[in-house]
C-alpha positions in Angstrom: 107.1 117.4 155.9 109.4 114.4 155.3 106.5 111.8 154.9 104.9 114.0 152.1 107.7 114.6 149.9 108.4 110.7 150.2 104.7 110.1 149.6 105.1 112.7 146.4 107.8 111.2 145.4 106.3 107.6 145.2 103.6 108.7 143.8 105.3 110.6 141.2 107.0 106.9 139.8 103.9 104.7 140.2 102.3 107.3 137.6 105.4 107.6 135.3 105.1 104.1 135.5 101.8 103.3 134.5 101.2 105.8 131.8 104.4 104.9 130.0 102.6 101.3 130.3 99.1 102.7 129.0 100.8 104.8 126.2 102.9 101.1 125.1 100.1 98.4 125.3 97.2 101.2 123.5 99.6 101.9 120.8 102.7 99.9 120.0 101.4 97.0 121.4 97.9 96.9 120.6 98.8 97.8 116.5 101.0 95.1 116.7 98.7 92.1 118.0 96.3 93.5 115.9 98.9 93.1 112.7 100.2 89.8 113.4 96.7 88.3 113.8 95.6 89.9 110.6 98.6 88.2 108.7 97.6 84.8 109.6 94.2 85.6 108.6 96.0 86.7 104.8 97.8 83.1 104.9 95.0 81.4 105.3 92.9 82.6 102.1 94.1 81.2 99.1 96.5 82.4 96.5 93.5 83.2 94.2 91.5 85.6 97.1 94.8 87.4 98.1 95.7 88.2 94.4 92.6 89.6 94.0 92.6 91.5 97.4 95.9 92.4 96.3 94.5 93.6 93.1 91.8 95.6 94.6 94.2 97.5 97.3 96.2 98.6 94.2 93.0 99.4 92.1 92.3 102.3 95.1 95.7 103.8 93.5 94.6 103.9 90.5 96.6 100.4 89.1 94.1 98.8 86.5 95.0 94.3 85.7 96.0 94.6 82.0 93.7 92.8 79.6 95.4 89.6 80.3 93.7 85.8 80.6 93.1 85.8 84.4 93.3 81.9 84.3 97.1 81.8 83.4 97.8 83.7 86.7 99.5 81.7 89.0 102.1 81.6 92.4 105.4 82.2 90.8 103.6 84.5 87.3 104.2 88.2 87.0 100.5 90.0 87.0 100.5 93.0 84.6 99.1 96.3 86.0 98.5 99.4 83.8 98.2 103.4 85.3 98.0 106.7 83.0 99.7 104.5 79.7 102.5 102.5 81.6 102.6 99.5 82.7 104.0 97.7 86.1 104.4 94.4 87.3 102.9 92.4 90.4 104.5 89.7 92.1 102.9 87.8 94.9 104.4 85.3 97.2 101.5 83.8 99.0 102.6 82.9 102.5 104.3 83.8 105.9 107.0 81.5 105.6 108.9 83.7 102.6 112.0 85.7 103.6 112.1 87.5 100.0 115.9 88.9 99.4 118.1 90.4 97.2 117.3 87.4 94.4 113.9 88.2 94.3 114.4 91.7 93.6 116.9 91.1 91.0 114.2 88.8 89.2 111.4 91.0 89.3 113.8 93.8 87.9 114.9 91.7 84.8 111.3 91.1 84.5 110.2 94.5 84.3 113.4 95.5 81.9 111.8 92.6 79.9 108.9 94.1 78.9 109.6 97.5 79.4 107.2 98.2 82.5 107.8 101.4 84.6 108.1 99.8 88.0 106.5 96.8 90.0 105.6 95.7 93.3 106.8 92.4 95.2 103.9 91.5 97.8 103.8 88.9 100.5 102.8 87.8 104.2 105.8 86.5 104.9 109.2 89.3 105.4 111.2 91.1 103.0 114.9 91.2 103.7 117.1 94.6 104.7 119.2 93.4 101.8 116.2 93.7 99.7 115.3 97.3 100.7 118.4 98.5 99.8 118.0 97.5 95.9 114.5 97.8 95.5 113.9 101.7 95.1 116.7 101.8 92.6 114.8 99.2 90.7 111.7 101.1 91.1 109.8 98.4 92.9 108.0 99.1 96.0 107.8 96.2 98.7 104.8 95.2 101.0 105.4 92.4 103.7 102.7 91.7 106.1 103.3 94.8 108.4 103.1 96.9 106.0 100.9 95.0 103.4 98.1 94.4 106.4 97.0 98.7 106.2 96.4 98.0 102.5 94.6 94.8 103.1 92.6 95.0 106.2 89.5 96.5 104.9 89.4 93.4 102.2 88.6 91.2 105.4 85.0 90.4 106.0 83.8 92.9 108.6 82.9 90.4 111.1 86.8 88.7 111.2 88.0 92.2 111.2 85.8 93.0 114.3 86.8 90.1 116.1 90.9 90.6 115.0 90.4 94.1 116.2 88.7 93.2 119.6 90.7 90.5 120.7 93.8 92.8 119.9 92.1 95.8 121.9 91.2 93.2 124.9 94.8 92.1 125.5 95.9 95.8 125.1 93.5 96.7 128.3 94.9 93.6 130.3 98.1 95.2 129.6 97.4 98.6 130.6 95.6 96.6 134.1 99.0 94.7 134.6 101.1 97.9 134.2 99.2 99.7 136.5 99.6 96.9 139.3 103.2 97.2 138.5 103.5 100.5 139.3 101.4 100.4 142.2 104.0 98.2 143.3 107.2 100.0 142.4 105.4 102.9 144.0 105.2 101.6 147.4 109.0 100.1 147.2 110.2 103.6 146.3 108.2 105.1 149.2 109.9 102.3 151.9 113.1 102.6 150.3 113.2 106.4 150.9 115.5 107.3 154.0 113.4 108.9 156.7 114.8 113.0 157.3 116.3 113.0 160.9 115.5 116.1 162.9 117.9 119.0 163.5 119.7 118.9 166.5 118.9 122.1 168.7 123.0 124.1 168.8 123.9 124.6 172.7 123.7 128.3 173.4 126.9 128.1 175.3 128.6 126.9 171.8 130.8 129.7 170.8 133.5 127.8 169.0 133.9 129.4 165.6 134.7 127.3 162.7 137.7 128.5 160.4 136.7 129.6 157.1 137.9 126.8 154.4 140.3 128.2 152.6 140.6 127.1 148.7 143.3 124.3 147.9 146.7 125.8 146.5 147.7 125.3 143.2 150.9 124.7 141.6 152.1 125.9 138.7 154.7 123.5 136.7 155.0 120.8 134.2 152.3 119.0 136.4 149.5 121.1 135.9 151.1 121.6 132.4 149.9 117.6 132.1 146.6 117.6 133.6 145.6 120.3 131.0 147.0 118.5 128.1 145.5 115.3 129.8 142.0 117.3 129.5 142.4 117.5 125.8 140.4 114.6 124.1 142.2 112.9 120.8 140.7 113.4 117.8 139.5 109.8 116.2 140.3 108.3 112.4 137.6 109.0 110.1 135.7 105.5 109.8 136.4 103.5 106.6 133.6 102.6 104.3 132.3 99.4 103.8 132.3 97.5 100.5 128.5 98.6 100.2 128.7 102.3 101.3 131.6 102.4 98.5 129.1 100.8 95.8 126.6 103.1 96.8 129.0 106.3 96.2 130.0 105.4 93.1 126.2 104.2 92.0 125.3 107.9 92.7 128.2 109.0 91.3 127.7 107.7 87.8 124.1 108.5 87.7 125.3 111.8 87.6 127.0 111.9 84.7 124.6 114.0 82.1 124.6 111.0 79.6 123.8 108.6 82.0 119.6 107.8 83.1 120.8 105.7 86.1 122.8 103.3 87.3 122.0 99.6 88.9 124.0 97.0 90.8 122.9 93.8 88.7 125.2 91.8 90.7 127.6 92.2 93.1 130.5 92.6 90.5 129.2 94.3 87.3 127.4 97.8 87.7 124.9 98.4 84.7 124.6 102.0 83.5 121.6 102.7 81.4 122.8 105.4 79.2 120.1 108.5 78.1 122.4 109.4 75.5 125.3 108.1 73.0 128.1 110.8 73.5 131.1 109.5 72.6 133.1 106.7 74.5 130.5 106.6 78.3 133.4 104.3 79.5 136.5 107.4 79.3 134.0 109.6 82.3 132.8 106.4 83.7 136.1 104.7 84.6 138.2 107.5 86.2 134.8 107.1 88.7 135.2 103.4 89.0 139.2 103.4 90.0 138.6 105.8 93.1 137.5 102.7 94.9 140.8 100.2 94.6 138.0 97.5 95.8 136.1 98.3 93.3 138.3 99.2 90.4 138.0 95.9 88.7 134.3 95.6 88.3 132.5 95.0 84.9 130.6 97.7 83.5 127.9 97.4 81.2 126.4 100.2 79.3 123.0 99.7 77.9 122.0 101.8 75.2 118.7 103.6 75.4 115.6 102.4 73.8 115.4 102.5 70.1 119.1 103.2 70.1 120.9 101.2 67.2 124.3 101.0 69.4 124.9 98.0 71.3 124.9 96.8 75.0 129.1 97.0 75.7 131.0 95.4 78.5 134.5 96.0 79.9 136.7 96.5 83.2 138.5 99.5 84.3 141.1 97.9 85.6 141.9 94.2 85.3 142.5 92.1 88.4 
């Protein structure tokens, strides 16, 4: 009965094993391969086909080019999209070697306030930053790097190169899934050898009529001791985390885009916070500042309220609190 459940038991970890291998190479694994070899088929078309691959991905959303001249277009010029009467900016950055950041965003921001476009989007093989991320919806710019430019993309791809991207990435998935397999074969057979073996019961001599004394429960005293081993039971209660510099810009962003005269607000840099005013109500900066000095790190920022469009007030700067 011994050998069985050790048997079962073996057998029970070779197969946790091996479909925990299956399920990582036929999913995980295989979407990545198949993701990373479609990227550096992207970098190697040129700047000219992946604009215009670029163009048609967007195009299935319903993003028409503006009547622009196509020949201007180039690496480092904005590409003007129009949907239902508005219009949105493309930026490409052809190649896996960019690391697009914060900077980038900011650019293709002014760029869009420039000539008034609702949003944009900042495409490019290579990786977009976590600093980047954190901007960009504000701005309303929506990022594709290769992972997730290569859904939009992959269909653009001859079918042949497709095929063979997608069968090589499916052929090292099933060595992978063979290889886990061995694996657990493997770990299978040491779990079954590394099992102790069950001993037998020993037979009690019928002439064994020694009776074992009930165990009788431990005593417990009563005092300051066990006073102190309840109170050591008790678990303190921790200081509430401080927030960082950004979680504090982030409150008060979303704090003054609250404000009913107020459209939104934007970190421009990492000192002046723009507020694009819906409205002109009065002095903005007497509800705005009393917002700004609940951070002390942030009480002496510059704030600069833009007026809305077709407003004859001007854009106004000042600090809360000097430094």
């Amino acid at each position: 009965m011994g050998s069985i459940a050790s048997w079962l038991v073996a057998v029970a970890a070779m197969v946790v094993i091996g479909a925990a291998g299956t399920a990582y190479y036929l999913t995980y694994r295989m979407r990545r391969d198949e993701t990373m070899a479609g990227i550096n088929a992207l970098s190697g078309v040129s700047w000219r086909v992946f604009v215009r691959m670029v163009l048609d991905a967007l195009a299935r959303r319903g993003y028409q080019q503006a009547a622009v001249d196509q020949e201007e277009a180039a690496g480092d010029r904005d590409i003007v999209l129009e949907k239902d009467g508005k219009l949105w900016l493309l930026s490409c950055k052809h190649g896996r070697a960019y690391v697009l950041g914060r900077p980038a965003v900011n650019q293709l921001a002014n760029d869009i306030l420039l000539k008034n476009a609702a949003g944009g989007f900042l495409v490019t093989q290579g990786r977009i930053g976590e600093d980047a991320r954190d901007i960009a919806p504000v701005q309303g710019i929506e990022l594709l790097d290769g992972h997730a430019l290569w859904p939009e993309l992959r269909d653009s791809l001859p079918a042949e190169q497709l095929a063979a991207i997608r069968g090589k990435a499916a052929q090292r998935a099933r060595q992978g899934v063979l290889l886990s397999w061995l694996l657990a074969l493997v770990a299978g057979i040491a779990v079954f050898l590394l099992l102790p073996t069950p001993r037998e019961k020993a037979e009690p001599s019928p002439t064994a009529t020694a009776a074992t004394p009930a165990a009788q429960p431990p005593a417990t005293t009563a005092g300051p001791a066990g006073q102190d081993s309840q109170a050591g039971e008790q678990a303190a209660a921790g200081a509430p985390k401080a927030l960082s510099i950004g979680e504090q810009r982030e409150q008060l962003r979303k704090a003054v885009s609250t404000l009913p005269d107020v459209d939104r607000a934007v970190w421009s840099s990492e000192s002046t916070l723009q507020v694009f005013l819906s409205a002109v109500n009065g002095d903005a900066f007497e509800r705005i500042c009393p917002l700004v000095e609940r951070f002390d790190e942030l009480a002496a920022s510059r704030i600069q309220l833009t007026p809305p469009p077709g407003s004859d007030a001007r854009v106004r700067f000042r600090q809360c609190r000097p430094y």
